[in-house]
C-alpha positions in Angstrom: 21.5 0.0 33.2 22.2 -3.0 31.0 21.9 -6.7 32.7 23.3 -8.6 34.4 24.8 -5.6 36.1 21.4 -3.9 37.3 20.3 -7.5 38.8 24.2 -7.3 40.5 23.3 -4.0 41.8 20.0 -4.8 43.2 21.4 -8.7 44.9 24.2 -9.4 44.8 26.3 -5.8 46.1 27.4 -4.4 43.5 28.4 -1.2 44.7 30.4 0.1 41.9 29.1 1.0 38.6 31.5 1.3 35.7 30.6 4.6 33.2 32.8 6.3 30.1 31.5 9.5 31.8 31.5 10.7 35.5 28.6 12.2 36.7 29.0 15.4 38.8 25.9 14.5 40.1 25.7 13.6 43.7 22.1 12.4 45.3 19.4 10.1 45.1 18.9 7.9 41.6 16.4 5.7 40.1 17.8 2.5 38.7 16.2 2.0 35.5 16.8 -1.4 33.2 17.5 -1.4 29.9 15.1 -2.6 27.5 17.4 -5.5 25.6 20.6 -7.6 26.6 22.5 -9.4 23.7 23.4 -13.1 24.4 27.4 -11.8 23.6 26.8 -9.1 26.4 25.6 -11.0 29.1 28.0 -14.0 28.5 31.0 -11.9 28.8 29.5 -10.0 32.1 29.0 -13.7 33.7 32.6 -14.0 32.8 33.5 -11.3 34.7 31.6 -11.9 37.6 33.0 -15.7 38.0 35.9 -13.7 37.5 35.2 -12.5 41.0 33.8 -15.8 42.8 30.2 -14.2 42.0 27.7 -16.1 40.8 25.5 -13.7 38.3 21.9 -13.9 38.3 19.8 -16.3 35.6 19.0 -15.0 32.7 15.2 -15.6 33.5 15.4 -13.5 36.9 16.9 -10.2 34.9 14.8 -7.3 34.6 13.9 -5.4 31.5 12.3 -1.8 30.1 11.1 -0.2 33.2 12.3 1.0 36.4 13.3 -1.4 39.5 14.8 0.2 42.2 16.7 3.2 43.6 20.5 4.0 45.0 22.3 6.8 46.4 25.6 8.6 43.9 27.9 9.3 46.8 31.1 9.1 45.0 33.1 8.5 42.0 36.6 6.1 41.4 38.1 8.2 38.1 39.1 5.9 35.2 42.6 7.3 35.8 42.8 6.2 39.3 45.5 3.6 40.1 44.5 0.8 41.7 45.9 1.9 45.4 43.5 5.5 44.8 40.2 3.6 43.6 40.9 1.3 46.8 40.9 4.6 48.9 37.4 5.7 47.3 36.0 2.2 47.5 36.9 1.5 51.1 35.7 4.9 52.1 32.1 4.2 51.2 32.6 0.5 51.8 32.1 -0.5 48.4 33.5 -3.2 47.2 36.5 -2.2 44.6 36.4 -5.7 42.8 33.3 -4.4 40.8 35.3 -1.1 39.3 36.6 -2.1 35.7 38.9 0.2 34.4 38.4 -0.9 31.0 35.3 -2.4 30.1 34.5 -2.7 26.6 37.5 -0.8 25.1 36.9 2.1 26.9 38.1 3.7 30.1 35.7 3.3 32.9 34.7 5.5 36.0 33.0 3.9 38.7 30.6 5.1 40.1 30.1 4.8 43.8 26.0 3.4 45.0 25.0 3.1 48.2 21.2 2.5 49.9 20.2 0.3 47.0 16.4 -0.5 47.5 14.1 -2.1 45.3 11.1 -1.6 44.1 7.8 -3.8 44.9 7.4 -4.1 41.0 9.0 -3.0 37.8 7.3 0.2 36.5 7.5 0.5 32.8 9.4 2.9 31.4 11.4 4.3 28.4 14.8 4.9 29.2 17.4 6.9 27.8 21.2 7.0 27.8 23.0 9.2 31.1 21.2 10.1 33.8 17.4 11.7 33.0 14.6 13.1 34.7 11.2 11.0 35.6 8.1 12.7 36.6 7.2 12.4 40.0 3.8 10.7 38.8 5.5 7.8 37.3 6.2 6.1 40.8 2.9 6.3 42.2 2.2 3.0 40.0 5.1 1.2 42.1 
């Protein structure tokens, strides 16, 4: 996940995490943070969050190239959902809808429902890759 966004996840309740694809996946994730952030990037996700009376997280407090933390996929809004039908989803998992963009970027955007957000102790280092991907069980015993 890009910052500021992981950072929102991990304090400040960002529940909803906005994807071009919709995973079918349901379960247990690791949050893992992306390895760079340009300056446009994170100035136009501070935007947003102001946007919705939250006040995003210092640039010196973001995390980067490992993972941080953990979350449960429970559900997913559609990028075609109206706003009354991405309400429904959000308030059954009482996530808050304000975080669903369903156009970020130029593109159509699923959101993808987290709940039981932990983090870790520590980041663990660790190359990333786009979508979700597998991590050997042996990489967490450094956390």
């Amino acid at each position: 996940m890009k910052e500021p966004w992981l950072s929102a996840v991990l304090r400040l309740g960002k529940t909803v995490e906005n994807r071009s694809w919709a995973p079918s996946y349901r379960g247990r994730i690791l949050l893992h943070a992306s390895s760079t952030m340009e300056e446009a990037y994170y100035s136009e996700a501070c935007a947003i969050m102001f946007g919705i009376d939250v006040c995003p997280p210092p640039r010196a407090e973001l995390f980067f190239g490992g993972i941080v933390g953990a979350a449960d996929i429970v559900d997913v809004i559609p990028k075609t959902a109206t706003a009354d039908e991405a309400r429904a989803v959000a308030d059954r998992w009482g996530a808050d809808v304000r975080w669903w963009m369903p156009v970020f970027g130029g593109k159509g955007q699923n959101g993808i429902i987290l709940r039981n957000v932990t983090v870790l102790p520590r980041l663990v280092p660790y190359r990333g890759q786009m979508s979700l991907f597998e991590v050997p069980d042996d990489v967490l015993s450094a956390a």
